[in-house]
N, C-alpha and C positions, 0 to 999 in steps of 0.2 A: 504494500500500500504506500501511497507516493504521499510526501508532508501535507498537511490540509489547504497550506496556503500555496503551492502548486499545485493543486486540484483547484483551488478560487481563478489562477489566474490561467490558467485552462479554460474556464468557464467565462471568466472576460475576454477572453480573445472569441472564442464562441460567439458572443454576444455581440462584438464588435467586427463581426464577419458579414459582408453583403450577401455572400453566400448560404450561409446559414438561414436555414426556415423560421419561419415567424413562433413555430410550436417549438422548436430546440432551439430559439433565443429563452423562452419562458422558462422551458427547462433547467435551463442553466441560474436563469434567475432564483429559483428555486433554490435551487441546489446551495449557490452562495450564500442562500441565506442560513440553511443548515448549517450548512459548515460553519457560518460565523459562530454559529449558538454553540459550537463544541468547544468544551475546554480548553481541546489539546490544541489549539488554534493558536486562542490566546495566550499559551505557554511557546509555542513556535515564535509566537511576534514577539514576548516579550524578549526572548533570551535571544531574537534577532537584532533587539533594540541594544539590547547590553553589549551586545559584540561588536557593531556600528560604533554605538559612541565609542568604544574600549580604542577602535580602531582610530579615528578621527581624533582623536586624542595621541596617539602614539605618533599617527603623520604631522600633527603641529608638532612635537616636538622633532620629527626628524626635518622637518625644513627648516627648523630653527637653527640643526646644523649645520644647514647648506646658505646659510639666510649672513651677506654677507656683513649688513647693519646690525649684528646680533652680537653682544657682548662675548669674549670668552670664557667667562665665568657662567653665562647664561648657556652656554655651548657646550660646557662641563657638565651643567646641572641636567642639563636638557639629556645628554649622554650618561648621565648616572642612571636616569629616571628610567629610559628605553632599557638599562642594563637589568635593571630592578626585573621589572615585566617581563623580560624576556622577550623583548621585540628586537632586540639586537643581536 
């Protein structure tokens, strides 16, 4: 079984297809709305959310590396922090 929010955007592309029949647009409608009401949904978005920000967070500090107006003290820390994580 494929993550739930891969089955939603399955069913958006469906929906957003000219191709697609008027009765398996509905379908689909349908279906998205099930899936939002399932738990397991909302546990795929969140811990998608956590790893997004976790992410975006590790890239500001790695351009602060590269970032030639950036102190190097600021460029140390920045390099501690990625070390900490484990993104380096």
């Amino acid at each position: 079984m494929s993550l739930p929010t891969r089955q939603i955007g399955g069913h958006k592309a469906a929906i957003n297809n000219p191709r697609i029949s008027d009765e398996a647009k509905e379908h689909s409608r349908q279906a998205i709305e099930e899936l939002e009401r399932q738990p397991q949904t909302q546990e795929v978005r969140e811990g998608y959310e956590e790893d997004k920000d976790e992410t975006r967070v590790n890239a500001g500090y790695k351009a602060t590396l590269k970032n030639p107006n950036v102190s190097q003290e600021a460029k140390d820390r920045a390099q501690e922090i990625l070390e900490e994580r484990g993104a380096m």
